[in-house]
Backbone bond lengths (Angstrom), bond angles and torsions (degrees), N, CA, C in turn:
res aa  C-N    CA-C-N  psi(-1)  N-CA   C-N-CA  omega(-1)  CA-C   N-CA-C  phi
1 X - - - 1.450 - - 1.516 108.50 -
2 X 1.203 114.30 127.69 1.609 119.51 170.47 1.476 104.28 -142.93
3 X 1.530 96.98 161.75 1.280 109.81 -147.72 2.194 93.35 -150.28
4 X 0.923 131.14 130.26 1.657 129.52 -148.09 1.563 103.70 170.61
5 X 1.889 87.01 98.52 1.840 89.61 171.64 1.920 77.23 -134.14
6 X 1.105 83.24 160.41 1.783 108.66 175.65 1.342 112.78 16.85
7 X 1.338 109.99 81.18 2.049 107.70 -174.82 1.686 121.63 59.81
8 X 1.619 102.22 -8.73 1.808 92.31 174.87 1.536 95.20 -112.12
9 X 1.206 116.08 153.80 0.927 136.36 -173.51 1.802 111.09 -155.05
10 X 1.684 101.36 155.20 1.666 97.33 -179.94 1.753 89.12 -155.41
11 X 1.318 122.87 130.79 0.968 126.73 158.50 1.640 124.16 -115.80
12 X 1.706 130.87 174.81 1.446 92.11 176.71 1.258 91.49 -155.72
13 X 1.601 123.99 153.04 1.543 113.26 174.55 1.417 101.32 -134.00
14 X 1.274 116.01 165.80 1.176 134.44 159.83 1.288 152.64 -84.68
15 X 1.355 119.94 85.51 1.613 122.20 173.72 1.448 136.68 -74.24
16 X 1.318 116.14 171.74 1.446 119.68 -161.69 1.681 94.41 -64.90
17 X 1.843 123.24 -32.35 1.661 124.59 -166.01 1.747 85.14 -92.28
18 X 1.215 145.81 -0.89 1.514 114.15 171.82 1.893 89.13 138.01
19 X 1.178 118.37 -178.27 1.725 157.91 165.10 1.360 89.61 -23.04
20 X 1.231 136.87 144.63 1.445 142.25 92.78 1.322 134.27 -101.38
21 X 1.220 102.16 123.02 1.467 111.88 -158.57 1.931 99.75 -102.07
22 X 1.444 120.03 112.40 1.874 108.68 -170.93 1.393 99.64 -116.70
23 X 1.291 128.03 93.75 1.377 134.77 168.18 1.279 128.41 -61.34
24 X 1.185 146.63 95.31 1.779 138.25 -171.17 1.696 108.91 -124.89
25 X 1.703 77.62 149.66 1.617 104.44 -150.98 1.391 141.67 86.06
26 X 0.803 153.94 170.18 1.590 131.96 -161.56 1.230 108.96 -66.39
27 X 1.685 115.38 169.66 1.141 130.55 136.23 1.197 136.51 -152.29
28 X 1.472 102.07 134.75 1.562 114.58 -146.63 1.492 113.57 -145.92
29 X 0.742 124.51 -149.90 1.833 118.09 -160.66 1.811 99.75 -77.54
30 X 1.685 115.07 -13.79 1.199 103.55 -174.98 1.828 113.52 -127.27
31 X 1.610 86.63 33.94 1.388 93.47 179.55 1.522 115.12 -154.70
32 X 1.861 118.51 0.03 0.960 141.64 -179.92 1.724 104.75 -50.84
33 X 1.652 109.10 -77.62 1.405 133.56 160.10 1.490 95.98 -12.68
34 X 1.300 139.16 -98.66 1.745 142.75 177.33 1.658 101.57 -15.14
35 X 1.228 112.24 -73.49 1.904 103.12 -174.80 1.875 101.72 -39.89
36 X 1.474 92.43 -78.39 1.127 94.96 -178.19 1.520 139.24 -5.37
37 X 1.532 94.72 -71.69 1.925 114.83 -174.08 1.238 100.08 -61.33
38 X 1.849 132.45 -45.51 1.208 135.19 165.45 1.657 138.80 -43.37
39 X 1.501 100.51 -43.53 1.127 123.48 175.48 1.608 127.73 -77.00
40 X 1.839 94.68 -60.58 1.616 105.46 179.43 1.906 113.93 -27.97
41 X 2.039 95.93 -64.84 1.764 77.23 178.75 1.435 129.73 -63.23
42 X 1.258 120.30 -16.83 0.845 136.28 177.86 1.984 98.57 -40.86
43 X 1.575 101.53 -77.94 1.184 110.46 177.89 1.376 121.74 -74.52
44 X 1.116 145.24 33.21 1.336 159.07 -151.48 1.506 97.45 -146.04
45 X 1.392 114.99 -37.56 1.748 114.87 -157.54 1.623 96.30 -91.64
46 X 1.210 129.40 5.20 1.559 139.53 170.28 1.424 115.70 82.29
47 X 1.438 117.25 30.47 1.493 124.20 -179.57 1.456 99.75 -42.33
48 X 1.269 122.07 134.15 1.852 140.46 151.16 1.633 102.59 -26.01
49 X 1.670 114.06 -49.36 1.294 105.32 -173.28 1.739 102.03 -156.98
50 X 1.331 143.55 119.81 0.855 157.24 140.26 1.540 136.15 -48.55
51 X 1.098 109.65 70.14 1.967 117.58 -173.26 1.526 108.12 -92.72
52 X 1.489 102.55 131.85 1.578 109.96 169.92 1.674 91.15 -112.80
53 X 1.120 94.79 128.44 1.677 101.98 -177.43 1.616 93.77 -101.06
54 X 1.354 118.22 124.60 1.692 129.34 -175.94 1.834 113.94 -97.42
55 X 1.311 91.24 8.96 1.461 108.07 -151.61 2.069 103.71 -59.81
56 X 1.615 94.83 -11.99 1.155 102.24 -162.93 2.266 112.20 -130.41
57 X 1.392 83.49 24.55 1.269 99.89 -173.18 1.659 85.35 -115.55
58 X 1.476 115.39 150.92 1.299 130.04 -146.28 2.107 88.72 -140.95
59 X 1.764 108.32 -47.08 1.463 109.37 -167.22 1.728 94.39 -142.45
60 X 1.776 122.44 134.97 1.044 138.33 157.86 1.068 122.20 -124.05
61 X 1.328 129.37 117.74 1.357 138.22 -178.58 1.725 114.74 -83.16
62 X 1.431 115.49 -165.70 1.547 99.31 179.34 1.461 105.42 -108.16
63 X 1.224 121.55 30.29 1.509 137.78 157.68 1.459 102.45 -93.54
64 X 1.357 123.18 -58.58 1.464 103.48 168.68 1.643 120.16 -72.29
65 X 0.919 140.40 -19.62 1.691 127.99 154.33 1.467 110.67 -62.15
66 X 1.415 133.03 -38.76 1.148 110.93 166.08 1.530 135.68 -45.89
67 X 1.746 101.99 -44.26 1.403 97.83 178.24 1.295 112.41 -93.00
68 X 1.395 142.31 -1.87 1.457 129.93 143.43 1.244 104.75 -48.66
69 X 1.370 136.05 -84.77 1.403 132.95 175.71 2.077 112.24 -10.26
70 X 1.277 86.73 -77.25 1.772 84.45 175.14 1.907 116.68 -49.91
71 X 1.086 112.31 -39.29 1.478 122.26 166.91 1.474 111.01 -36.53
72 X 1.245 105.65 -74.32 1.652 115.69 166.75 0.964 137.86 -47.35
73 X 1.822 125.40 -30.75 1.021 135.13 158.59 1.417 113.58 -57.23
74 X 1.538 103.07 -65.21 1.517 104.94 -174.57 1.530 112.81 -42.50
75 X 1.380 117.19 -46.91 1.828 125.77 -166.68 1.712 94.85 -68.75
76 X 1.264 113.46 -44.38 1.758 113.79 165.28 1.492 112.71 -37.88
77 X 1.100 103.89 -40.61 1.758 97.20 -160.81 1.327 107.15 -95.94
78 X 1.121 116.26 -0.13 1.784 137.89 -174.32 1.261 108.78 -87.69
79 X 1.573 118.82 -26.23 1.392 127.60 -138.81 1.391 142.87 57.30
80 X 1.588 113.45 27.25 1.426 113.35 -171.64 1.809 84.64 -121.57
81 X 1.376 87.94 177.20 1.800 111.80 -175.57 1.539 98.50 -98.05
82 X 0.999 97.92 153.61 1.705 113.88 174.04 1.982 103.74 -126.46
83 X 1.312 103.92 135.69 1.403 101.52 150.43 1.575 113.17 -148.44
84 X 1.116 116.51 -169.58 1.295 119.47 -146.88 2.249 98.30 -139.85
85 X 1.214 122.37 103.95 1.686 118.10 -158.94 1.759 118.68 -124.66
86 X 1.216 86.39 127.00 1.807 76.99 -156.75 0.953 163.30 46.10
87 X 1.649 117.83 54.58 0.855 137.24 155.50 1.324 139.08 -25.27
88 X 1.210 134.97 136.10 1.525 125.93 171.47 1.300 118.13 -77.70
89 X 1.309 121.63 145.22 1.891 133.81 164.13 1.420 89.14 5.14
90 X 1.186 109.18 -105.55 1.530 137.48 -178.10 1.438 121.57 -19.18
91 X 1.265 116.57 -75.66 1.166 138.40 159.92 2.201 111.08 -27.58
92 X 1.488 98.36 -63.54 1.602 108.81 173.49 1.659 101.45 -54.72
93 X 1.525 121.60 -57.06 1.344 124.52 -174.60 1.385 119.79 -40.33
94 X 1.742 113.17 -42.80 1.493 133.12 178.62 1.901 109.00 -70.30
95 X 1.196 101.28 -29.36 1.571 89.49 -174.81 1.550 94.31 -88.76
96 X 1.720 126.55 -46.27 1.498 104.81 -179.65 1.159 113.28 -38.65
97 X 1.424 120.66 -62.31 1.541 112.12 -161.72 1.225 104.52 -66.60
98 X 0.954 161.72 -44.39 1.599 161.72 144.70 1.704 107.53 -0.93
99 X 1.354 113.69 -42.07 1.288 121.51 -174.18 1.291 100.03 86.47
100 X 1.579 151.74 20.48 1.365 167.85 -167.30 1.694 98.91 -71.21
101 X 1.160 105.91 -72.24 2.188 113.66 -141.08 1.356 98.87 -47.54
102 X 1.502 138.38 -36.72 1.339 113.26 177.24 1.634 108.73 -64.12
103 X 1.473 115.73 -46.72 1.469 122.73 -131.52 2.170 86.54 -71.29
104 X 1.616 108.77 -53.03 1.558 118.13 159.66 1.248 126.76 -61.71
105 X 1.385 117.28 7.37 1.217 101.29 178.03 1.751 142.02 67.51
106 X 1.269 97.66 17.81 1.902 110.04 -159.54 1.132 100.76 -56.96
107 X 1.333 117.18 144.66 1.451 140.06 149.36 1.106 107.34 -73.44
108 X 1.619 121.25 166.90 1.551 109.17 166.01 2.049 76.79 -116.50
109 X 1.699 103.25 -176.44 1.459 116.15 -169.73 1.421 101.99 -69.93
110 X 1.289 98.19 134.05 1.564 112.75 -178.62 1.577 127.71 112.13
111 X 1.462 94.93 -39.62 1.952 95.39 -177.25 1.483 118.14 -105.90
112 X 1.290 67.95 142.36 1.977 95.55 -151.29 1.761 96.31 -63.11
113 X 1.402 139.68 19.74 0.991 132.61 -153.65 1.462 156.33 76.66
């Protein structure tokens, strides 16, 4: 499944541990909504494990941490795990200061979880 209007894009596949959800290009107050609608059932439908791979996100604003945040909740209330996997520089920099990487769960690039 992919999903690609004006440089954002989200596609997602399926593994044997649950969802990967790989979003590329920003997301920000006008591209937050797209992860979201894609993702939420995703994490709602009780996946084993819920991954947004960031590996391909470059800029996140606090419209896109909001709806990761809601992402997680929702997969919380589902009973599945959420984490959060390779992030960029930038992107990692925005969730430290956020106080985020425990609460999402971040990977840094490379580990498989």
């Amino acid at each position: 499944m992919t999903d690609d209007v004006a440089g954002f894009g989200v596609s997602v596949k399926q593994t044997p541990a649950g969802a990967v959800v790989m979003p590329h290009g920003d997301i920000d107050m006008g591209t937050a909504d797209d992860l979201e609608r894609i993702s939420r059932p995703l994490a709602s439908s009780g996946q084993a494990l819920l991954t947004i791979d960031m590996s391909g996100v470059n800029f996140c604003d606090s419209a896109g941490i909001n709806a990761l945040v809601r992402i997680k909740k929702a997969c919380d209330a589902a009973g599945g795990r959420f984490a959060v996997s390779s992030p960029q520089p930038h992107v990692l920099h925005v969730l430290a200061i956020s106080g985020l990487i425990e609460f999402l769960a971040v990977k840094p690039s490379g580990d498989p979880g």
